[in-house]
N, CA, C and O atoms as CSV, one atom per row, in Angstrom:
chain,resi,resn,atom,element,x,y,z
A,1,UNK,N,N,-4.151,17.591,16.613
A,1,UNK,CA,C,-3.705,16.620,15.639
A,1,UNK,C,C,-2.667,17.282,14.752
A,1,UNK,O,O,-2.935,18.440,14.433
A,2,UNK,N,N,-1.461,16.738,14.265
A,2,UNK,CA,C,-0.672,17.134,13.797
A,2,UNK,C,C,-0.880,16.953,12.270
A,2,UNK,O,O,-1.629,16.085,11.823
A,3,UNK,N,N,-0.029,18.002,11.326
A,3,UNK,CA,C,-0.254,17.473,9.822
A,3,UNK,C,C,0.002,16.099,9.112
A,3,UNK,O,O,-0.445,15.666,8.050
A,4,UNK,N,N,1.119,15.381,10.305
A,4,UNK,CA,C,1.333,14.269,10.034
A,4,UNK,C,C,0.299,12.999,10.001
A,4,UNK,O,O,0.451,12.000,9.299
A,5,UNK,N,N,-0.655,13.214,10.795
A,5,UNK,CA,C,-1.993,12.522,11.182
A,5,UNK,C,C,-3.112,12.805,10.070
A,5,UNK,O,O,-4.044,12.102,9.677
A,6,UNK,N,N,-2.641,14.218,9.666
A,6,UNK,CA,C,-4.262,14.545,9.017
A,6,UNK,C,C,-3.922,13.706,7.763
A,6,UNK,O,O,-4.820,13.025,7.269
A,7,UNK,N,N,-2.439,13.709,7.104
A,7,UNK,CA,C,-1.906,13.163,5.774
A,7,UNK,C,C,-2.538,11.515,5.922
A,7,UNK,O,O,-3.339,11.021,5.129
A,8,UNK,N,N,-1.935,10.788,7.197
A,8,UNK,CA,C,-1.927,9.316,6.692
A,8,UNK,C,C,-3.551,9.021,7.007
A,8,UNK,O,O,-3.899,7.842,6.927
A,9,UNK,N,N,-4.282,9.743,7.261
A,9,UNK,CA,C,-5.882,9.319,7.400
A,9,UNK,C,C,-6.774,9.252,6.791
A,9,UNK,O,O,-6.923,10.473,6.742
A,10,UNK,N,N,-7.721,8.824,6.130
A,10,UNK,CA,C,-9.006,9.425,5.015
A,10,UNK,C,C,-10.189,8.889,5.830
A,10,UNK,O,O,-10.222,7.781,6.365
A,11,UNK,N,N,-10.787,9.463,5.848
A,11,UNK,CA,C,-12.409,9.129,5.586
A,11,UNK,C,C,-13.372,9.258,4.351
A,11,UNK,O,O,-13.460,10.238,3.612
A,12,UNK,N,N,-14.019,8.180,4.275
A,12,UNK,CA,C,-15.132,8.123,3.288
A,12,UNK,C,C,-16.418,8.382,4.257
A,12,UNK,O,O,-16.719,7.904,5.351
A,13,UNK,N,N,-17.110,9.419,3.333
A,13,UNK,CA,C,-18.440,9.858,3.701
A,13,UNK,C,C,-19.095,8.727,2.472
A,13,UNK,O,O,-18.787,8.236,1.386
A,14,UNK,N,N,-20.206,8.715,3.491
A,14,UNK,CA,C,-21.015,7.950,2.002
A,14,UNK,C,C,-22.724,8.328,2.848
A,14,UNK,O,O,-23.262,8.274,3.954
A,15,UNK,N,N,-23.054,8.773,1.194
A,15,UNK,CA,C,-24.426,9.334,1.324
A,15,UNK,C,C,-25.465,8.638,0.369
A,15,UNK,O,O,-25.394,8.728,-0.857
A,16,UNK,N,N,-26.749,7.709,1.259
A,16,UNK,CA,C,-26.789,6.663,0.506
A,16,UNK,C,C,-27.982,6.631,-0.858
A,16,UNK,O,O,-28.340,5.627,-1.473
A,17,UNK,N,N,-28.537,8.373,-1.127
A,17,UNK,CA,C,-29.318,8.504,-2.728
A,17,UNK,C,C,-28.104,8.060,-3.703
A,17,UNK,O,O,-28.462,7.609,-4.791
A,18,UNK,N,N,-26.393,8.146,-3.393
A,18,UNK,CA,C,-26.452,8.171,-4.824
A,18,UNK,C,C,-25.694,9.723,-5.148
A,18,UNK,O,O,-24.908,9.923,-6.073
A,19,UNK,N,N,-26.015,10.442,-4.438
A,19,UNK,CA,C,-25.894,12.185,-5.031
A,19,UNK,C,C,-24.230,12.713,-5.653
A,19,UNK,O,O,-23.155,12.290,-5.228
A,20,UNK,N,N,-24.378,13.459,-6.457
A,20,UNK,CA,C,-23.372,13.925,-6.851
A,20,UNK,C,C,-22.947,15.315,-6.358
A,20,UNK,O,O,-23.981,15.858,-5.971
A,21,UNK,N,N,-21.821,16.207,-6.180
A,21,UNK,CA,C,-21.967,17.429,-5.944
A,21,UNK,C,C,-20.906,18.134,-4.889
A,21,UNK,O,O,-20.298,17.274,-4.252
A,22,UNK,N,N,-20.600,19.259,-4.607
A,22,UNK,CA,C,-20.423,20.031,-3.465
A,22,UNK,C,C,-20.615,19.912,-2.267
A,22,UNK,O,O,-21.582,20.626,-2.003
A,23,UNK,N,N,-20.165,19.300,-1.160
A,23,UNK,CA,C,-21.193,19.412,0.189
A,23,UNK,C,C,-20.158,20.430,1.158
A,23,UNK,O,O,-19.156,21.077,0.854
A,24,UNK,N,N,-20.822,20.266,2.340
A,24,UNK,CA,C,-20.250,21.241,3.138
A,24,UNK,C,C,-18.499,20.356,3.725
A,24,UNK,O,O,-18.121,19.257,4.132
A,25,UNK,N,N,-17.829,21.951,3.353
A,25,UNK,CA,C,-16.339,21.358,3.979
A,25,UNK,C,C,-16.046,21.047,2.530
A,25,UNK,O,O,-15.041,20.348,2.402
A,26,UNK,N,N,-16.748,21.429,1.227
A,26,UNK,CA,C,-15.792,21.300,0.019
A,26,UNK,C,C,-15.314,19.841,-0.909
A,26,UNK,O,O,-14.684,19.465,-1.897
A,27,UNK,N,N,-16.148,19.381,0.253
A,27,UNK,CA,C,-16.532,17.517,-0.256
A,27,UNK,C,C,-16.745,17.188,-1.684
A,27,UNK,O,O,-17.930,17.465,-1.866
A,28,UNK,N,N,-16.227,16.728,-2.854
A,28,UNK,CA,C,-16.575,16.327,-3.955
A,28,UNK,C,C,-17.239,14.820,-3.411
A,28,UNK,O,O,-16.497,14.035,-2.821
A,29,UNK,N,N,-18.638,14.494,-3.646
A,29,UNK,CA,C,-19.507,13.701,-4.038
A,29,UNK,C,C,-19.580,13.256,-5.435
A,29,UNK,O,O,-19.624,13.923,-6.469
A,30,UNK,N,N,-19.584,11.853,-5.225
A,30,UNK,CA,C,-19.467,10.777,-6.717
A,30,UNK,C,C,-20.350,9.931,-6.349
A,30,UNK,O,O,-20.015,9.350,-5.317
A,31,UNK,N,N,-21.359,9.613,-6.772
A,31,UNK,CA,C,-22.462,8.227,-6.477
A,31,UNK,C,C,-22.368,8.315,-4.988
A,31,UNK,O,O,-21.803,7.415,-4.367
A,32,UNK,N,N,-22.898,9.367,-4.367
A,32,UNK,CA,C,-22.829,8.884,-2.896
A,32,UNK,C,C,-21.887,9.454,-1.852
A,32,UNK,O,O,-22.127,9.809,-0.698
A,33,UNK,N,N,-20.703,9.454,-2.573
A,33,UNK,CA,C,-19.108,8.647,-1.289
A,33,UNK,C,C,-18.152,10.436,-1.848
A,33,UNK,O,O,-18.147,11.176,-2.832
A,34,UNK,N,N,-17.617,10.387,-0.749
A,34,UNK,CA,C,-16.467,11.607,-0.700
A,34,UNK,C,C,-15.393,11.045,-0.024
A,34,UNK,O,O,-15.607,10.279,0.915
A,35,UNK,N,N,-13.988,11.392,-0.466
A,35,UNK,CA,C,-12.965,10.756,0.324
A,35,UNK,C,C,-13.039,12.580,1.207
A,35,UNK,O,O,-13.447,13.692,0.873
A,36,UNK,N,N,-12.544,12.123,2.132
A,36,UNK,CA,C,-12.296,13.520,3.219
A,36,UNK,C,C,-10.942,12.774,4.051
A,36,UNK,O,O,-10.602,11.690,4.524
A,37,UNK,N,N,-10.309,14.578,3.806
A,37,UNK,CA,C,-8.705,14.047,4.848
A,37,UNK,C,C,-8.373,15.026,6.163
A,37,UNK,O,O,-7.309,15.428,6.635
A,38,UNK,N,N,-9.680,15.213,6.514
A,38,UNK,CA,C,-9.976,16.341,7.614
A,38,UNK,C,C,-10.532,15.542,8.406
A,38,UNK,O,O,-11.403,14.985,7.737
A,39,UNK,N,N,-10.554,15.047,9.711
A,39,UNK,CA,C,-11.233,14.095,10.804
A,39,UNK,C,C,-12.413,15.453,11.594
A,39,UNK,O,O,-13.483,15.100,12.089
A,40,UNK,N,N,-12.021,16.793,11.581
A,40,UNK,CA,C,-13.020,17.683,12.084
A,40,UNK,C,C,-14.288,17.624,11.065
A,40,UNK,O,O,-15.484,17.690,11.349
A,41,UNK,N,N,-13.814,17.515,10.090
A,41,UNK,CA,C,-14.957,17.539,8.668
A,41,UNK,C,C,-15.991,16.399,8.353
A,41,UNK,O,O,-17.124,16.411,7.874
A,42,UNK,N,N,-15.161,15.416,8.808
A,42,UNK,CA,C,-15.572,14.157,9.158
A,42,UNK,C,C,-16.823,13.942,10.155
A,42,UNK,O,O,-17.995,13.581,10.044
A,43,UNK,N,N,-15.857,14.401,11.304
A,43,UNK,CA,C,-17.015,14.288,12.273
A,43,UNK,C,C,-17.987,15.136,11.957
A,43,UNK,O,O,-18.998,14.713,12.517
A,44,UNK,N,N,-18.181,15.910,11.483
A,44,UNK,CA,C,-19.410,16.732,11.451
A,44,UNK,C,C,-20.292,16.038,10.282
A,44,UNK,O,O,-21.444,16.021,10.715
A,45,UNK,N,N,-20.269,15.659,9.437
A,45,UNK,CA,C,-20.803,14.487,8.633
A,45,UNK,C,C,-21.613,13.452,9.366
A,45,UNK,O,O,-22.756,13.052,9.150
A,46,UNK,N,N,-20.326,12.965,10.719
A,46,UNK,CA,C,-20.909,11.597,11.136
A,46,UNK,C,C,-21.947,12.251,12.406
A,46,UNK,O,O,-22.956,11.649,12.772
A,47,UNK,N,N,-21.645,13.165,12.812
A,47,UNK,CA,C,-22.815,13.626,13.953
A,47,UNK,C,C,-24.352,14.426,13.141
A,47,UNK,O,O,-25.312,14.936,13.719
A,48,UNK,N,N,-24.142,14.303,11.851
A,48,UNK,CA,C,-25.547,14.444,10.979
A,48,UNK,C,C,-26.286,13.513,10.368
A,48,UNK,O,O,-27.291,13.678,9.677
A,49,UNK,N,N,-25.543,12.185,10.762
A,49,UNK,CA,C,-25.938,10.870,10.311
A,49,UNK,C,C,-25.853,10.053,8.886
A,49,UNK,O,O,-26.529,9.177,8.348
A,50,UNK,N,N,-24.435,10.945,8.493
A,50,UNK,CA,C,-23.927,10.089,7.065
A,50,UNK,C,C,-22.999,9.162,7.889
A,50,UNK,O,O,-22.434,9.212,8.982
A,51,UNK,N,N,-23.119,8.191,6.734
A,51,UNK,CA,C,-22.286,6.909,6.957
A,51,UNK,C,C,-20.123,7.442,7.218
A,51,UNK,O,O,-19.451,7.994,6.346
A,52,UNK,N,N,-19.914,7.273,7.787
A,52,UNK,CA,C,-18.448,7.376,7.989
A,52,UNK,C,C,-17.577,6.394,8.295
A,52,UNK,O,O,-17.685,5.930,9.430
A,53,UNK,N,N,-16.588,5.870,7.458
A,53,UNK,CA,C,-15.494,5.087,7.373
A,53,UNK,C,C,-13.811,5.606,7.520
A,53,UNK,O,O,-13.162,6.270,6.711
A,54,UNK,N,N,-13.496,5.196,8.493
A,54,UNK,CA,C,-11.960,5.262,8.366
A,54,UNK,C,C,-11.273,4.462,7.538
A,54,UNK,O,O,-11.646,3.300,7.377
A,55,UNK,N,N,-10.056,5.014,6.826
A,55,UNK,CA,C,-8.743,3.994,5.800
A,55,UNK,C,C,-8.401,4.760,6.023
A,55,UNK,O,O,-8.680,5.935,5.786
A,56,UNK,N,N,-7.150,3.901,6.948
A,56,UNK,CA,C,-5.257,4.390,7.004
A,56,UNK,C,C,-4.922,3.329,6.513
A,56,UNK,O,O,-5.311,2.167,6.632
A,57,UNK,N,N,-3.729,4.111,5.628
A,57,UNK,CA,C,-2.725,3.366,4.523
A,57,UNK,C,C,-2.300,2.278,5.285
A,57,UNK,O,O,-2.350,2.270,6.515
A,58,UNK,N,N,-1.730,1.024,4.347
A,58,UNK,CA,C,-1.108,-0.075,4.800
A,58,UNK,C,C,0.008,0.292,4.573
A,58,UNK,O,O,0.344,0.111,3.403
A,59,UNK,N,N,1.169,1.003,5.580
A,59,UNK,CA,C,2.337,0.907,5.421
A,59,UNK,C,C,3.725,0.067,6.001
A,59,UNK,O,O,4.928,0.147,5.750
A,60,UNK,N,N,2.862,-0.808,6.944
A,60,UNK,CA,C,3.409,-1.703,7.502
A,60,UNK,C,C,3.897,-3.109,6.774
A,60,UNK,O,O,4.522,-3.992,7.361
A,61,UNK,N,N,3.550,-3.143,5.584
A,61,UNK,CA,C,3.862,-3.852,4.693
A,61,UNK,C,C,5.215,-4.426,3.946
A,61,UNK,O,O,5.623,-3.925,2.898
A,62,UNK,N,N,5.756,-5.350,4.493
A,62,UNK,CA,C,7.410,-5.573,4.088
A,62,UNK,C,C,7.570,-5.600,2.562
A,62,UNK,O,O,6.793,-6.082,1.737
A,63,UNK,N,N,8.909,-4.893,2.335
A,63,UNK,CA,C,9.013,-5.120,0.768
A,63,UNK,C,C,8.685,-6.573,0.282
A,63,UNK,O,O,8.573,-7.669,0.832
A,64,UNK,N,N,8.593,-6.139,-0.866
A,64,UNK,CA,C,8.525,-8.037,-1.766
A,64,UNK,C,C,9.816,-8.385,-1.891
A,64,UNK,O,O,10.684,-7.615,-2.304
A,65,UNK,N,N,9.994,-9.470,-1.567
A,65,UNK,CA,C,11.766,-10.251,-1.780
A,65,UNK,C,C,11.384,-11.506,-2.724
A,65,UNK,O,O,10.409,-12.258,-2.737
A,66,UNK,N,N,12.212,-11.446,-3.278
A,66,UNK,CA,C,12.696,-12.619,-5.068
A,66,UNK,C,C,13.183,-13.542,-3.991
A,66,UNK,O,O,14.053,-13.408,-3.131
A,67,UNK,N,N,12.277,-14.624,-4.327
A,67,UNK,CA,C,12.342,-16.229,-3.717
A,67,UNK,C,C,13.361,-16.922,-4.797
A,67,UNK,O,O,13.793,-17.989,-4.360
A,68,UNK,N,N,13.627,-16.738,-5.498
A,68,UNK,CA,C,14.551,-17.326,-6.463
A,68,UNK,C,C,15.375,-17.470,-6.313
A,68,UNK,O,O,15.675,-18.436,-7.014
A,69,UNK,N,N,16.446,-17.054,-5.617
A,69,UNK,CA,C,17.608,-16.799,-5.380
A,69,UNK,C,C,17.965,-16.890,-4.443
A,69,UNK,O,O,19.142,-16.544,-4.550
A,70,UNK,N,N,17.683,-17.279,-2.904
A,70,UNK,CA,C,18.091,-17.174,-1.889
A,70,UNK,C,C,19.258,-17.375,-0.893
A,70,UNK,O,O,19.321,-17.010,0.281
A,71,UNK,N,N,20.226,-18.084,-1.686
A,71,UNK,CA,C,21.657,-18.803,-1.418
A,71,UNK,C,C,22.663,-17.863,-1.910
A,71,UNK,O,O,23.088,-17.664,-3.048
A,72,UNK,N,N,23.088,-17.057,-0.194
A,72,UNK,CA,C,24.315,-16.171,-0.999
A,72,UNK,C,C,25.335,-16.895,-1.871
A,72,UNK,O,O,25.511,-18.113,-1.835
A,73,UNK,N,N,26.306,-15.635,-3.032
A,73,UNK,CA,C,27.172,-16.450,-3.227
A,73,UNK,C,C,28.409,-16.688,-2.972
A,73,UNK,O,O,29.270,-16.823,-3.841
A,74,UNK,N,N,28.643,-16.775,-1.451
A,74,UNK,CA,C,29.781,-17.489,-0.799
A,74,UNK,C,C,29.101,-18.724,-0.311
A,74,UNK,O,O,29.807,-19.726,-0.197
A,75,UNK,N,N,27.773,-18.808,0.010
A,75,UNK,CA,C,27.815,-19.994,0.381
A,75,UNK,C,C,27.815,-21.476,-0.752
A,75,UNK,O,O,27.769,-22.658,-0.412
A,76,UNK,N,N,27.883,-20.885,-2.192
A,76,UNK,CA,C,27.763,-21.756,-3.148
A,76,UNK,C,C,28.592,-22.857,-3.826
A,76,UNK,O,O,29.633,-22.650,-4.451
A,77,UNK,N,N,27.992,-24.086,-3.624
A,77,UNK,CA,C,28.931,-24.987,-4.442
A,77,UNK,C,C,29.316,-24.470,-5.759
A,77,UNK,O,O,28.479,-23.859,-6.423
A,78,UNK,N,N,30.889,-24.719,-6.339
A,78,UNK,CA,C,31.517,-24.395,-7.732
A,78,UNK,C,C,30.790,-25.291,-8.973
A,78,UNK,O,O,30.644,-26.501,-8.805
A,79,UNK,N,N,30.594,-25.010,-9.516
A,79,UNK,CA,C,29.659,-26.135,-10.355
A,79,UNK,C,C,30.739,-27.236,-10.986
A,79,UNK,O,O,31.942,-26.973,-10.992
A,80,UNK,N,N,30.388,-28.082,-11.345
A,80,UNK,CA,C,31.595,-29.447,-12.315
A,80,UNK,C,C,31.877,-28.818,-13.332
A,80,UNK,O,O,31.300,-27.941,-13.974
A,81,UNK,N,N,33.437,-29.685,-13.489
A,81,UNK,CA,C,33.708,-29.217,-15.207
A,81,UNK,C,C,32.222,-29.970,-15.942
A,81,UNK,O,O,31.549,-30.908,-15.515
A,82,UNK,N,N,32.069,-29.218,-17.074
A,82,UNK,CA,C,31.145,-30.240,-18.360
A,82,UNK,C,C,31.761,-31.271,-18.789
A,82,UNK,O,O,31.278,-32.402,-18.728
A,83,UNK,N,N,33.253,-30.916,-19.423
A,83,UNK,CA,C,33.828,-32.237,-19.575
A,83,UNK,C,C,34.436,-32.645,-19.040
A,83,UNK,O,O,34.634,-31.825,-18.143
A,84,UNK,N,N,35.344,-33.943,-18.764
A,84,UNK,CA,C,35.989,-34.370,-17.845
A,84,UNK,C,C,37.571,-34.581,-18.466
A,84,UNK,O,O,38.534,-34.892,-17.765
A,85,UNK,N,N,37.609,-34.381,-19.682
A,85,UNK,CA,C,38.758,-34.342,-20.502
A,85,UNK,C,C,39.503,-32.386,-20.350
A,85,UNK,O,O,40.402,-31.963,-21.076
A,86,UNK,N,N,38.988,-31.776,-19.534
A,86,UNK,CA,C,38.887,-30.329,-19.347
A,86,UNK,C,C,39.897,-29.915,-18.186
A,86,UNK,O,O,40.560,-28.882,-18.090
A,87,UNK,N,N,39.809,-31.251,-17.145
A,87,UNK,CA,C,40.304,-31.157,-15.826
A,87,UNK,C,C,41.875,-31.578,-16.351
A,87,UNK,O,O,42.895,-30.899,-16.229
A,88,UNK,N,N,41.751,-32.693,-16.869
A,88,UNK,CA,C,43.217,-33.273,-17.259
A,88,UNK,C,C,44.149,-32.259,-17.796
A,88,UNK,O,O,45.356,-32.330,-17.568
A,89,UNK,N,N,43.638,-31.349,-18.479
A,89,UNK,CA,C,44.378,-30.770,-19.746
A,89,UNK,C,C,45.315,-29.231,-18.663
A,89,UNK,O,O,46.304,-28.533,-18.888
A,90,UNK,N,N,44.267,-29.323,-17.467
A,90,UNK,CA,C,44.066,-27.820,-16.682
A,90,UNK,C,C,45.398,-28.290,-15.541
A,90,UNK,O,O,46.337,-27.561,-15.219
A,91,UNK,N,N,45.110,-29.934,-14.996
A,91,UNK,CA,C,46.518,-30.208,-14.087
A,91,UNK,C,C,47.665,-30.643,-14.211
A,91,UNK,O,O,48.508,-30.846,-13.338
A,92,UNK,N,N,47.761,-30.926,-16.248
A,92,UNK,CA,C,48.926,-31.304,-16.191
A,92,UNK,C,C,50.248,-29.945,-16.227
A,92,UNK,O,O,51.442,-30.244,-16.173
């Protein structure tokens, strides 16, 4: 497995007293759950019979695009004069 793999992967251990602490492989424990970004570390967790979850990032996710605006502006109508006494003054 490459470093590129070990980065976009996590596993959650989850251990279900609750426990806080140290475990093996350097695991910080919080109520239970350790994030781990080692899949060897992992497995050895899940072949001792803690709970194990995979999360890989959502990066497939398209930027957000502004619905507001969607009409380039070449394709835009010129707006009207306001007044109409405005046009006269402009063609004579």
């Amino acid at each position: 497995m490459s470093n590129k793999n070990k980065a976009t992967q996590k596993w959650i251990i989850t251990i279900g007293n609750g426990t806080c602490g140290t475990g093996a492989g350097g695991l910080q424990f919080a109520n239970g759950k350790a994030e781990c970004f080692d899949g060897r570390i992992a497995n050895w967790y899940k072949n001792r019979g803690y709970t194990v979850t995979v999360e890989t990032p959502k990066t497939d996710i398209p930027p957000k695009q502004d619905n507001k605006n969607t009409t380039p502006l070449a394709d835009k109508q010129p707006e009207p004069p306001k007044n109409p006494d405005e046009t006269k003054k402009e063609s004579v």
